[in-house]
PAKOL-555795 format. One record per atom (N, C-alpha, C): residue number from 1; residue in three letters; atom name; x, y negated, z. Coordinates in pm, whole numbers, plus 50000, padded with zeros to 5 digits. Atoms other than C-alpha are relative to their C-alpha. Layout:
N
   num   residuo   atomo       x       y       z
   NUM       Ala      CA       X       Y       Z
...
! end
This chain:
232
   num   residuo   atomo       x       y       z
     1       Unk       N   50087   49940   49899
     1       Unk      CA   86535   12880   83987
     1       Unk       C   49949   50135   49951
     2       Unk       N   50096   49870   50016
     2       Unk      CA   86430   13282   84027
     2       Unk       C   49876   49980   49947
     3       Unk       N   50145   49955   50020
     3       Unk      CA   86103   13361   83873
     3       Unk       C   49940   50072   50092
     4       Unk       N   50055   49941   49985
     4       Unk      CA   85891   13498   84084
     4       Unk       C   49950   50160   49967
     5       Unk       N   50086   49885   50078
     5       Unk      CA   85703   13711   83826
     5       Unk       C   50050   49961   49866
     6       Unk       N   49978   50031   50192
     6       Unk      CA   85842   13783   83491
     6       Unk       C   49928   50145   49923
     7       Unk       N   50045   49878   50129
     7       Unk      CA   85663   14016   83202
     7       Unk       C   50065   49973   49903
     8       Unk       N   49911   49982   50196
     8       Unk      CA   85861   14128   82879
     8       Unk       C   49938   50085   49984
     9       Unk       N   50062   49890   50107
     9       Unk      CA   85655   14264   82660
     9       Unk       C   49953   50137   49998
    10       Unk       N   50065   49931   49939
    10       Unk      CA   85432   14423   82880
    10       Unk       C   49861   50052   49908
    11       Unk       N   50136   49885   50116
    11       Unk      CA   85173   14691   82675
    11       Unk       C   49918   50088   50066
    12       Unk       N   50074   49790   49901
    12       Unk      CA   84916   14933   82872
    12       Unk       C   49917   50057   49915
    13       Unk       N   50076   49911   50098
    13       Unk      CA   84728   15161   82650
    13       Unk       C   49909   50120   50037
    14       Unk       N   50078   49868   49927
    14       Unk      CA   84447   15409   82755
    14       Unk       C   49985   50042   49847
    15       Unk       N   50015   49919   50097
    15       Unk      CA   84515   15646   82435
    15       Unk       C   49979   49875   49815
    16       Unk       N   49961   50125   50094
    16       Unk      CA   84409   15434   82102
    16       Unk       C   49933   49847   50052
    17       Unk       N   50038   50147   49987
    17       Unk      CA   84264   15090   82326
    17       Unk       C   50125   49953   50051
    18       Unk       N   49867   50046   49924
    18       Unk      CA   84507   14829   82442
    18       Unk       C   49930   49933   50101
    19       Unk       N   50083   50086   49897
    19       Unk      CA   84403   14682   82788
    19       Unk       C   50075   49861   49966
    20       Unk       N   49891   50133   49964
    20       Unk      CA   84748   14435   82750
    20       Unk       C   50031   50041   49827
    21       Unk       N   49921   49952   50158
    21       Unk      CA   84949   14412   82386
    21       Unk       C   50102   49819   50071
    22       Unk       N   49874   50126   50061
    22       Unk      CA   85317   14253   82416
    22       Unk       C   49962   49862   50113
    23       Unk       N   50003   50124   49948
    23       Unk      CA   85216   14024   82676
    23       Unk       C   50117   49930   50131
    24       Unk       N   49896   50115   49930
    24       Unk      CA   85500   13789   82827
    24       Unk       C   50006   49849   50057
    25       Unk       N   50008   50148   49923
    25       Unk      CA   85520   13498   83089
    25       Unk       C   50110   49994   50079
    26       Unk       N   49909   50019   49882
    26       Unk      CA   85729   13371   83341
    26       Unk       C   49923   49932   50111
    27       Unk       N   50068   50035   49923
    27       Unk      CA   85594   13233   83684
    27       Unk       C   50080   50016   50114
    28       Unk       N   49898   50058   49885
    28       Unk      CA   85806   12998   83937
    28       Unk       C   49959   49955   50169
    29       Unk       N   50093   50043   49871
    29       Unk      CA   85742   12970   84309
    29       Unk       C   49970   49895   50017
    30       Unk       N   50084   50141   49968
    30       Unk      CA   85550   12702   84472
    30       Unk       C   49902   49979   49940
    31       Unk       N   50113   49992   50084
    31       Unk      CA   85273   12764   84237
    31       Unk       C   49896   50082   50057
    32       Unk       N   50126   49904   49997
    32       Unk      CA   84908   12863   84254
    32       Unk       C   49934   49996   49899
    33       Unk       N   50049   50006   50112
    33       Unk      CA   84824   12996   83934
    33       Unk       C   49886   50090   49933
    34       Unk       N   50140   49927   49992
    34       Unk      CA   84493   13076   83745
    34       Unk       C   50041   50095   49905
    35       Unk       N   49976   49890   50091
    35       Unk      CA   84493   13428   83567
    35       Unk       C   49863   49994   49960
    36       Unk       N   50144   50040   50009
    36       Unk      CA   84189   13329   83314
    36       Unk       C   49966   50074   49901
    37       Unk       N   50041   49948   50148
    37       Unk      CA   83978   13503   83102
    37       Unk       C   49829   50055   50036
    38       Unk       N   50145   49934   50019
    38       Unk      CA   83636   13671   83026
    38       Unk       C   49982   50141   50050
    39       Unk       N   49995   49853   49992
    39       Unk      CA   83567   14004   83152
    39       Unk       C   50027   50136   49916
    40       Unk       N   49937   49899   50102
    40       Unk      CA   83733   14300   83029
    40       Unk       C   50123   49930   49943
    41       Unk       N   49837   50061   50104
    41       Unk      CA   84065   14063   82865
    41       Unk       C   50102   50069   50057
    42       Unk       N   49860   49919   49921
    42       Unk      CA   84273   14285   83062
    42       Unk       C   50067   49910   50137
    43       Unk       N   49973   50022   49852
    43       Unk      CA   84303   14053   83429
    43       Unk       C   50016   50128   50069
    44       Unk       N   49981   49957   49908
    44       Unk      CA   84273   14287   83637
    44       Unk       C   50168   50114   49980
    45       Unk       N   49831   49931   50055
    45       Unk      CA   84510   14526   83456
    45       Unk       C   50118   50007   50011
    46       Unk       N   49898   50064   49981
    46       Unk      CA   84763   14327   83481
    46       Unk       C   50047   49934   50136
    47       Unk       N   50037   50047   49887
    47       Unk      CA   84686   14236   83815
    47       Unk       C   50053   50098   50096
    48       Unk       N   49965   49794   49907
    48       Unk      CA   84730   14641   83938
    48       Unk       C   50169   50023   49941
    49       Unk       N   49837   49990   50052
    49       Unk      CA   85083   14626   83690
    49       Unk       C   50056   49912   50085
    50       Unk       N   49844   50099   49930
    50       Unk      CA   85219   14306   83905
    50       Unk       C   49967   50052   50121
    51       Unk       N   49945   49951   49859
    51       Unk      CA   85160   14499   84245
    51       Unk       C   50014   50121   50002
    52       Unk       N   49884   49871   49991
    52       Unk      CA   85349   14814   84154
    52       Unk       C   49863   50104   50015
    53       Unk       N   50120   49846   49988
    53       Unk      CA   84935   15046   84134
    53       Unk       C   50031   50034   49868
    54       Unk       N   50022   49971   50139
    54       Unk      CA   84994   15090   83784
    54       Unk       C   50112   50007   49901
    55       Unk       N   49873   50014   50046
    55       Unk      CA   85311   15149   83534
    55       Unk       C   49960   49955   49845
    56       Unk       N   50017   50039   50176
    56       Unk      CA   85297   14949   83186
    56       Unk       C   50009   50145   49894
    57       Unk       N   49911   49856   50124
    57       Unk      CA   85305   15206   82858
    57       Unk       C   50131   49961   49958
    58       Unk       N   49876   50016   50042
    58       Unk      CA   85564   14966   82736
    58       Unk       C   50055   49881   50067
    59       Unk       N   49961   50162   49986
    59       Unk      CA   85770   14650   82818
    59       Unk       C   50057   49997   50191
    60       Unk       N   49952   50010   49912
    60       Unk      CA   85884   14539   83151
    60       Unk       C   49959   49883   50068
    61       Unk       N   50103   50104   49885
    61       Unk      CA   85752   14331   83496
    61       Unk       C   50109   49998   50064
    62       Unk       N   49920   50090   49870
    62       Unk      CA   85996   14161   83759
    62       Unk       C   49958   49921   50053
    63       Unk       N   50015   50040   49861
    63       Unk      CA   85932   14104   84116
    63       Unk       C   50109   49944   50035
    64       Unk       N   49886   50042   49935
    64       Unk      CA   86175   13849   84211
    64       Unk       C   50153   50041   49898
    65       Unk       N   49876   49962   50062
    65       Unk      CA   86441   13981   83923
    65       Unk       C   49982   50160   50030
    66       Unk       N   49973   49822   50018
    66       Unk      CA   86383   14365   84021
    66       Unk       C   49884   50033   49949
    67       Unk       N   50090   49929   50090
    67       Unk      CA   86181   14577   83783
    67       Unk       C   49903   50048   50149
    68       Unk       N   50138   49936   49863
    68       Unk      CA   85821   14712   83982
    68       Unk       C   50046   50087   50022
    69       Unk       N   49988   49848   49972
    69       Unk      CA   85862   14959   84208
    69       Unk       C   49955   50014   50200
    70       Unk       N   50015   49996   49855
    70       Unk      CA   85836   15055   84575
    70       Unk       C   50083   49865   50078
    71       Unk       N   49975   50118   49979
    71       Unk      CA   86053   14769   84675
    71       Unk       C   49950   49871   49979
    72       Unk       N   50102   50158   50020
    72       Unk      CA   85855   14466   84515
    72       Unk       C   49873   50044   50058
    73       Unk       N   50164   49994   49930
    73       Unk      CA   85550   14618   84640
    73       Unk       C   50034   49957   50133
    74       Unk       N   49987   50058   49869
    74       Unk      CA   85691   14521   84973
    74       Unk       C   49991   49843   49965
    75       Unk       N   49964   50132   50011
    75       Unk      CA   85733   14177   84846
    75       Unk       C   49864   49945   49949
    76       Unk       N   50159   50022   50077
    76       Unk      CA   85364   14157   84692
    76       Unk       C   49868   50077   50046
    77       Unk       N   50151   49969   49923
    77       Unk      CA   85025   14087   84894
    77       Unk       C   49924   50011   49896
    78       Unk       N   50147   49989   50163
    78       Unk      CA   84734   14214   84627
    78       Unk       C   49848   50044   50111
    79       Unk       N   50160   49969   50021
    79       Unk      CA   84355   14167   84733
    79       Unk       C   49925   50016   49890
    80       Unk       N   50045   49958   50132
    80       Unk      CA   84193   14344   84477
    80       Unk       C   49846   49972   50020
    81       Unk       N   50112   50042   50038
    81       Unk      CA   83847   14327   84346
    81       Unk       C   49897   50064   50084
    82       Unk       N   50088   49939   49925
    82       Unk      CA   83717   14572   84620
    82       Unk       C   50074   50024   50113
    83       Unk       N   49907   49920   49923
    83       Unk      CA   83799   14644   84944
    83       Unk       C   50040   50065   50078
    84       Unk       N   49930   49897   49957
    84       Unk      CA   84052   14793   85090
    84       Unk       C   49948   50053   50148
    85       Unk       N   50033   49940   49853
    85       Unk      CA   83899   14847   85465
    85       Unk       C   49908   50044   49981
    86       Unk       N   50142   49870   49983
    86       Unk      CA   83620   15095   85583
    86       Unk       C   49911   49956   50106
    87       Unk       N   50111   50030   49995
    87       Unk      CA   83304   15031   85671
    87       Unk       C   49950   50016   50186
    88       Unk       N   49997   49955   49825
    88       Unk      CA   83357   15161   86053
    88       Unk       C   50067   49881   50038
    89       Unk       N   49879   50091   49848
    89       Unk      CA   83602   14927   86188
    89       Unk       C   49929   49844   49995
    90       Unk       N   50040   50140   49955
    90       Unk      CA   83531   14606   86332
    90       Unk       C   50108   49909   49916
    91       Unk       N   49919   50089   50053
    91       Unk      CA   83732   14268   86212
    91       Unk       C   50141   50049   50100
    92       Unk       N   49884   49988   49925
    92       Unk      CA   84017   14346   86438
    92       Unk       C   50040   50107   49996
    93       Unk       N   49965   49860   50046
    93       Unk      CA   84062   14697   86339
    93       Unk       C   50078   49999   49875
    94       Unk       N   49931   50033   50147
    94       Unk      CA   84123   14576   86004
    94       Unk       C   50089   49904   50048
    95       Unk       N   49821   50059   49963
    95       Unk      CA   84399   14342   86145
    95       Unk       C   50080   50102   50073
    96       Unk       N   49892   49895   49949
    96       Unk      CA   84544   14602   86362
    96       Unk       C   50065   50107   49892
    97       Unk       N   50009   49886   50150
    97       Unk      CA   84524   14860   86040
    97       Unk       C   50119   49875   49900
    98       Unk       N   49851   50089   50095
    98       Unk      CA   84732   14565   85830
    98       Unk       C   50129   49983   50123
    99       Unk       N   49907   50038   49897
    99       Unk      CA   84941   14490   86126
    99       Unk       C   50101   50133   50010
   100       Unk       N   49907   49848   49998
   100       Unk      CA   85074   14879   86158
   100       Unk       C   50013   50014   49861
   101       Unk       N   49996   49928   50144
   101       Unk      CA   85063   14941   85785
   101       Unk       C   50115   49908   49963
   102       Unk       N   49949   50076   50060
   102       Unk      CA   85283   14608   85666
   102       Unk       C   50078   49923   50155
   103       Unk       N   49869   50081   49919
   103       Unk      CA   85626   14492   85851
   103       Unk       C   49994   49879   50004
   104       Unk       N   50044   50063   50020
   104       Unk      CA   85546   14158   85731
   104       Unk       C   49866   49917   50076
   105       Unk       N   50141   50085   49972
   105       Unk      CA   85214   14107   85878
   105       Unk       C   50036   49886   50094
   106       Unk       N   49984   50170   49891
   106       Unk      CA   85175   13745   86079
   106       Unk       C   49873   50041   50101
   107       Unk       N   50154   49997   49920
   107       Unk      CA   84922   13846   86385
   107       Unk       C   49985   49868   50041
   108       Unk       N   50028   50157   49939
   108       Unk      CA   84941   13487   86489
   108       Unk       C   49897   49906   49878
   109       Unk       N   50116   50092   50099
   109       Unk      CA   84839   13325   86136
   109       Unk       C   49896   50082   49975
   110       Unk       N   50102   49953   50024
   110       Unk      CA   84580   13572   86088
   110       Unk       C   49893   50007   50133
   111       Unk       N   50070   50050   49855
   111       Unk      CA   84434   13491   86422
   111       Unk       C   49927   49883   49981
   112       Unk       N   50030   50149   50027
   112       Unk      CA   84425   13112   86319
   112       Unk       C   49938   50005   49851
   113       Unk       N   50116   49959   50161
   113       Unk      CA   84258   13224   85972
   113       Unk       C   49910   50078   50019
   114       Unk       N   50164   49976   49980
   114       Unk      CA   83982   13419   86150
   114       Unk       C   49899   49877   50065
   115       Unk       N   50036   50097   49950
   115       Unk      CA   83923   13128   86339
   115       Unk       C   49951   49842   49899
   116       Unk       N   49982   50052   50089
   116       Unk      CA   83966   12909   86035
   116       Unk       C   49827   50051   49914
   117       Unk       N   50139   49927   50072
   117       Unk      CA   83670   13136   85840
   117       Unk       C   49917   50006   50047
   118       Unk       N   50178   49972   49912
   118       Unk      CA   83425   13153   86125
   118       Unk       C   50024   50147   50022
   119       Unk       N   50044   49851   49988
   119       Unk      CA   83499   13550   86160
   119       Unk       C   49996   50052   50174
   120       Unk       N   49955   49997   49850
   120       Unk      CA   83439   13686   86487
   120       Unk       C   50075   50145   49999
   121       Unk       N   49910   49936   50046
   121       Unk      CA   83706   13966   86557
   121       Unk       C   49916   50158   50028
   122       Unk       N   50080   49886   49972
   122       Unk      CA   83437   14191   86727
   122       Unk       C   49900   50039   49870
   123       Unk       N   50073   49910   50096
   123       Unk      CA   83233   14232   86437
   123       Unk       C   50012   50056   49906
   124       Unk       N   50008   49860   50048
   124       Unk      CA   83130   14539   86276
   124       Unk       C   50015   49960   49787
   125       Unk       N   49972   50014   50103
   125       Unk      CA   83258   14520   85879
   125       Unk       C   49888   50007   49969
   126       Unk       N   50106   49973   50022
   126       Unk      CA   82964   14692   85801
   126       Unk       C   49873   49878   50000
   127       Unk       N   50113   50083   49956
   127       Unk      CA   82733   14389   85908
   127       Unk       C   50018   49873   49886
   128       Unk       N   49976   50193   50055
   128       Unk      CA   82921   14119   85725
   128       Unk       C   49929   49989   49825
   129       Unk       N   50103   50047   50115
   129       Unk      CA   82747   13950   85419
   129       Unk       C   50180   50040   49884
   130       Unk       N   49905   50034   50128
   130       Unk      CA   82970   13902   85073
   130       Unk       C   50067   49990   50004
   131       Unk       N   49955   50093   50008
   131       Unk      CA   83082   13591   85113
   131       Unk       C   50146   50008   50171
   132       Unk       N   49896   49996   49870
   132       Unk      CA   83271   13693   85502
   132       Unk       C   50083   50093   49935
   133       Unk       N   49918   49914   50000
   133       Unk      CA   83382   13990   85387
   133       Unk       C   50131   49942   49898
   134       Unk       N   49907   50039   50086
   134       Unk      CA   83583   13836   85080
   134       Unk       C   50097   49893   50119
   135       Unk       N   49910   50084   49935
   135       Unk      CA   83682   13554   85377
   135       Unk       C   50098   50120   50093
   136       Unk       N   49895   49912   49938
   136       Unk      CA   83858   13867   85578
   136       Unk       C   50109   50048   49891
   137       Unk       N   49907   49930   50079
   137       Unk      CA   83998   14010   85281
   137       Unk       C   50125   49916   49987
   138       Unk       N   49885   50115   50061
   138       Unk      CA   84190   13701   85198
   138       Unk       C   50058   50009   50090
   139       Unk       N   49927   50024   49858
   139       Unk      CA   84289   13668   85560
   139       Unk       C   50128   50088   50014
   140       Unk       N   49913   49940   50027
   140       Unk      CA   84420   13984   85548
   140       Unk       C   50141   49981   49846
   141       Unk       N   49835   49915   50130
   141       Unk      CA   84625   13975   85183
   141       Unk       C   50061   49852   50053
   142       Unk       N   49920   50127   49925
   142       Unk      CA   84754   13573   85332
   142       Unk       C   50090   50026   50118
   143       Unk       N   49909   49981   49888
   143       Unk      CA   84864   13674   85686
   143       Unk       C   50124   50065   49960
   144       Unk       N   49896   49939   50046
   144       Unk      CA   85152   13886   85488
   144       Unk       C   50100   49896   49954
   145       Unk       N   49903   50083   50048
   145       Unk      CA   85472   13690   85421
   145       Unk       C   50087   50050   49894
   146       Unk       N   49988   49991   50175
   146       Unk      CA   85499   13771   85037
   146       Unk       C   50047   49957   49953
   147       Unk       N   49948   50111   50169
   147       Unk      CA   85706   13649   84730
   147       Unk       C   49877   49994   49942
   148       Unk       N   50090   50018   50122
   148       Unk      CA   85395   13728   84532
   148       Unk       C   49849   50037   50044
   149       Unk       N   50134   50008   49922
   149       Unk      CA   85010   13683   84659
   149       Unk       C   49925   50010   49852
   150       Unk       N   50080   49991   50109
   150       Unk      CA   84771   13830   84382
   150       Unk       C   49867   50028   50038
   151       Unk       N   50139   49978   49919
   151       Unk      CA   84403   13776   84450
   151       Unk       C   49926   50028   49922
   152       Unk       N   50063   49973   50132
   152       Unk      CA   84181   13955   84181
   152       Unk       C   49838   49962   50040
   153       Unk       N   50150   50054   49948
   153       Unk      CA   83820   13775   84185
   153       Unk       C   49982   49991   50110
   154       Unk       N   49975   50049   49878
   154       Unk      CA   83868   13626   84512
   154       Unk       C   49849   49944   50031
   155       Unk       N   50073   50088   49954
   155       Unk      CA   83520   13403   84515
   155       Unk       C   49874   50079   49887
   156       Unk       N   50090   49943   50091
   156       Unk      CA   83323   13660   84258
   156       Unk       C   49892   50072   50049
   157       Unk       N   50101   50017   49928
   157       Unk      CA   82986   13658   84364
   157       Unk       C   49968   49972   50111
   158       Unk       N   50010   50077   49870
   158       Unk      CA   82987   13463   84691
   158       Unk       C   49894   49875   49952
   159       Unk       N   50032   50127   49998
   159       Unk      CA   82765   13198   84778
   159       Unk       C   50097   49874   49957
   160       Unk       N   49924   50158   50061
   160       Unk      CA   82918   12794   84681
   160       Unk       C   50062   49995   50199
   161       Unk       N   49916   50048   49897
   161       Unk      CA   82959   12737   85080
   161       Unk       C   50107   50111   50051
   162       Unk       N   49902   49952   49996
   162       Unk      CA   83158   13067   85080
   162       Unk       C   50131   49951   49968
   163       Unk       N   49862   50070   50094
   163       Unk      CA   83369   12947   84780
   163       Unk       C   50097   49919   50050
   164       Unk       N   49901   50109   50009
   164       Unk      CA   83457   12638   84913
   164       Unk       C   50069   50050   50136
   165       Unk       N   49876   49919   49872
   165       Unk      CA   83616   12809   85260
   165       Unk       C   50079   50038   49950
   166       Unk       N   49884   49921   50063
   166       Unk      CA   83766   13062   85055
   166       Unk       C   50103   49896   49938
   167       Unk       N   49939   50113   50059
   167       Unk      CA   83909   12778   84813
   167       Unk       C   50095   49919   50099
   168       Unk       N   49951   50041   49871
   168       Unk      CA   83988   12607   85136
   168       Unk       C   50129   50023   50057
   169       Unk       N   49945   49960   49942
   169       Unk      CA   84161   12837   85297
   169       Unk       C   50176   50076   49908
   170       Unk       N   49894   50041   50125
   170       Unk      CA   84378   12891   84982
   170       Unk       C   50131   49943   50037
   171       Unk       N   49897   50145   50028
   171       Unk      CA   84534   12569   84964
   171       Unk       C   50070   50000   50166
   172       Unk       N   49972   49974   49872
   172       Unk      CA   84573   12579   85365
   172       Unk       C   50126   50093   50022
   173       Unk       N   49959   49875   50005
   173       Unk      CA   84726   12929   85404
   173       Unk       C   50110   50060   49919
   174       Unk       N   49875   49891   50111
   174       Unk      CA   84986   13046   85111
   174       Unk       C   50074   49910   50061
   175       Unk       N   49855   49970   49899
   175       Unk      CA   85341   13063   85205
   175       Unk       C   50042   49924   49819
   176       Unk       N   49968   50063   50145
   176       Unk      CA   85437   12752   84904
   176       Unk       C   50185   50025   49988
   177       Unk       N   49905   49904   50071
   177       Unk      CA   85766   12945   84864
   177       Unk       C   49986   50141   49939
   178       Unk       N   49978   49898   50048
   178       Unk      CA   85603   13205   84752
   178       Unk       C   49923   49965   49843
   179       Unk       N   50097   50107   50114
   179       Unk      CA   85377   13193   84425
   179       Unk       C   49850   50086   50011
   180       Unk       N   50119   49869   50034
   180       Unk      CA   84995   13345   84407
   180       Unk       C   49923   49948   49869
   181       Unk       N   50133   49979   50160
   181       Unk      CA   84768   13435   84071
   181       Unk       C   49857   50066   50126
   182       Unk       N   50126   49981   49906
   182       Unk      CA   84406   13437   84135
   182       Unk       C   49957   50017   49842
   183       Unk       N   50086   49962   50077
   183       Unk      CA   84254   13620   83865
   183       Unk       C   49775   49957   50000
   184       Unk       N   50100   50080   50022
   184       Unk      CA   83903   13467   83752
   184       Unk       C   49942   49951   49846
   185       Unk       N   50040   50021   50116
   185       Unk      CA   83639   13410   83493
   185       Unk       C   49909   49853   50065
   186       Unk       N   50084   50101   49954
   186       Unk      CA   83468   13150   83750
   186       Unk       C   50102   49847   49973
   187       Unk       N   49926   50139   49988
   187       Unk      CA   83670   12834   83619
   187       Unk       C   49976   49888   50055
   188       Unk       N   50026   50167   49882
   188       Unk      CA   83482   12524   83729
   188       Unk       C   50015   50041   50119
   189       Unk       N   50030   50039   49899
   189       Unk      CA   83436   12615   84034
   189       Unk       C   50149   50004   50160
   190       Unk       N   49919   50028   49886
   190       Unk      CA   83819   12661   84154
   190       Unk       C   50118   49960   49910
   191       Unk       N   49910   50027   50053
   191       Unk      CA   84020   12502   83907
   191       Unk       C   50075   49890   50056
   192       Unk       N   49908   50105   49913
   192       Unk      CA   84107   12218   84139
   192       Unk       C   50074   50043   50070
   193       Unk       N   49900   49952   49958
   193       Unk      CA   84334   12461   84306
   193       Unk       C   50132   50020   49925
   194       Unk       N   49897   49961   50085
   194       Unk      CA   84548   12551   84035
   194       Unk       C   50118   49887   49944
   195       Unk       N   49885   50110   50084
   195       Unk      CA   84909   12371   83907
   195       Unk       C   50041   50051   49879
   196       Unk       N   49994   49934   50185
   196       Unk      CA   84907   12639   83582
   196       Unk       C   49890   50088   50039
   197       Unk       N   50118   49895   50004
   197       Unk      CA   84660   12824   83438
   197       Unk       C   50096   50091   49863
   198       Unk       N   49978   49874   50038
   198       Unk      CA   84720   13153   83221
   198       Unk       C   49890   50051   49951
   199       Unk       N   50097   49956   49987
   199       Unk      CA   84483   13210   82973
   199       Unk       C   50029   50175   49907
   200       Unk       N   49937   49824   50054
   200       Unk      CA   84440   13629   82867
   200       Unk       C   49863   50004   49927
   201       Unk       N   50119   50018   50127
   201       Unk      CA   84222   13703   82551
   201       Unk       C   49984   50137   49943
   202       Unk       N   49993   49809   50031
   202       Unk      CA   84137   14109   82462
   202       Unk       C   50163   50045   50007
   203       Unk       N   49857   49932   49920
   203       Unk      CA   84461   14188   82653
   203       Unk       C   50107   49897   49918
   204       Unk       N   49904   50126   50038
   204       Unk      CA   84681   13852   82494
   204       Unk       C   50033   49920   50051
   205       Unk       N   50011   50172   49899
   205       Unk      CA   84831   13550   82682
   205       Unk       C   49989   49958   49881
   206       Unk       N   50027   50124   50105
   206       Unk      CA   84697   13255   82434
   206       Unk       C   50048   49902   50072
   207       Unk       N   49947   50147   49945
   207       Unk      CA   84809   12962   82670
   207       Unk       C   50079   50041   50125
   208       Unk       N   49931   50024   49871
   208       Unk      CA   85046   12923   82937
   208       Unk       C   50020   49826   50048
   209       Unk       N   49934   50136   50042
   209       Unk      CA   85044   12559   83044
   209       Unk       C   49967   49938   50178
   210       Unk       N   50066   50072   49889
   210       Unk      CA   85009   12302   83342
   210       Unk       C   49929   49930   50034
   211       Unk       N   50159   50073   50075
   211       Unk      CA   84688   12174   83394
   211       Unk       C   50020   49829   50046
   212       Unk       N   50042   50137   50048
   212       Unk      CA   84798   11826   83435
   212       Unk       C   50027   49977   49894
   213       Unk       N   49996   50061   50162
   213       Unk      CA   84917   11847   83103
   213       Unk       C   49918   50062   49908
   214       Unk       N   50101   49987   50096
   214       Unk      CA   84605   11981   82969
   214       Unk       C   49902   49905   50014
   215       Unk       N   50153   50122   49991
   215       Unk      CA   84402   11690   83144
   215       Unk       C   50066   49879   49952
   216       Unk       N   49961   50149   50093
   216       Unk      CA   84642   11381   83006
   216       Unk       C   50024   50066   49880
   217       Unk       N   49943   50004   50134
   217       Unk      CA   84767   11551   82733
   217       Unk       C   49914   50022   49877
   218       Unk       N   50116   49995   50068
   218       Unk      CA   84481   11674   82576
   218       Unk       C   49881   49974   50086
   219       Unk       N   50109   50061   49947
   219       Unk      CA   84205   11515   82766
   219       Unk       C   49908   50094   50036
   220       Unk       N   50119   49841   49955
   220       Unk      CA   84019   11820   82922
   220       Unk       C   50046   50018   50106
   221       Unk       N   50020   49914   49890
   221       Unk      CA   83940   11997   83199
   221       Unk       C   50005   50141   49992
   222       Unk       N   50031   49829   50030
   222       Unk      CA   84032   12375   83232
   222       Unk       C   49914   50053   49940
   223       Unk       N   50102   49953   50059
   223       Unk      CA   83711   12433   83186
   223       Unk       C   49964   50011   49876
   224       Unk       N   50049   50061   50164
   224       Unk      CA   83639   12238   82908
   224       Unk       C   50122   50113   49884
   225       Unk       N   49921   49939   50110
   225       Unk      CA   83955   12430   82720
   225       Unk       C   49985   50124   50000
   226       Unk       N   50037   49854   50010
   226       Unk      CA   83847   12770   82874
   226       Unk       C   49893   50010   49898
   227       Unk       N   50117   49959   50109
   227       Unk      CA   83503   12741   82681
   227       Unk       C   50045   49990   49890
   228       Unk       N   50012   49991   50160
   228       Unk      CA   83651   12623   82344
   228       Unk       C   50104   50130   49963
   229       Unk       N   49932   49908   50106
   229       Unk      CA   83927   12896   82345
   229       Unk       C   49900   50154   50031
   230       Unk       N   50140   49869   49963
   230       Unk      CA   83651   13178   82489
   230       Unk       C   49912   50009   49874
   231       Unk       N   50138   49967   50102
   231       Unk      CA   83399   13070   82248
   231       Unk       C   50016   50034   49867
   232       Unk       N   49982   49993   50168
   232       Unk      CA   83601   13148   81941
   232       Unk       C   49998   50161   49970
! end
């Protein structure tokens, strides 16, 4: 089976820091996997390298088997950590605005995922709280029919009854031929989504594994293994 997402010995360097060093994975569709770490380990980084904003210093990323470039970016929905719509348009502006921008877009499932979130389509971006706006964002990077769905702090600072929509709408919503990373330092509170986690340590993968075989095999909970390898 294709990989999805492959890194070889992917390096980014702003002069003498390393955001990444040498870091390599593989990542098979049908997965929703956690990209974990502490702030600053280089998530996001790596997050802007797998949807073609950013070019490694060294090493190499594959979308589907082709190196990043204008082509996999067609193939890869990224909600990033801020976003992308403006403060004028209503909810339906921002679907019309994805709808003309991306060949891809689904106006039907993103219809049934405003409806899904509670959003109404008339209202003004500007008005919405946190916790909606992160539920549009998702709407938007989901309605796209993607190989690769990358959601960078998806539920980071939202209320809990946000979360659990967002979370929700998750599991609901992805296209399980494709695969999505959900970058995150909030572990308890969405690790019941995940079938691997990915953990990244001052720009290092330290674990790649599947979390049912971190809860029989070593008797833990994500969590529980995020704090002991964090706290060292």
């Amino acid at each position: 089976m294709e990989s999805i997402l492959e890194l070889s010995g992917v390096t980014k360097s702003y002069g003498s820091k390393h955001a990444l060093r040498d870091v390599s994975f593989q990542i098979q569709p049908g997965k929703i996997i956690g990209l974990l770490g502490s702030n600053g380990s280089g998530k996001s980084t790596l997050m802007k390298i797998a949807a073609g904003l950013m070019q490694p210093s060294s090493g190499q990323l594959l979308v589907c088997g082709e190196p990043s470039g204008p082509r996999t970016k067609a193939w890869t929905s990224f909600m990033p950590d801020k976003p992308l719509t403006e403060s004028w348009m209503r909810v339906k502006d921002a679907i019309g605005f994805y709808q003309d921008f991306y060949s891809d877009f689904d106006e039907a499932k993103a219809n049934e995922m405003l409806q899904f979130m509670n959003l109404n389509p008339s209202d003004k971006i500007s008005t919405l709280s946190k916790g909606m706006n992160d539920r549009m964002q998702l709407t938007l990077a989901l309605s796209r029919n993607a190989k690769l769905y990358l959601l960078d702090e998806p539920i980071g600072g939202v209320d809990p009854v946000a979360r659990e929509k967002i979370l929700d709408a998750i599991v609901k919503y992805y296209n399980e031929d494709s695969c999505l990373v959900i970058s995150t330092h909030l572990v308890r509170d969405i690790e019941r989504i995940f079938d691997e986690v990915i953990f990244i340590k001052n720009g290092n993968v330290v674990l790649q594994e599947e979390v049912e075989t971190i809860r029989f095999t070593r008797g833990k909970s994500v969590d529980e293994l995020f704090k002991e390898v964090f706290a060292e």
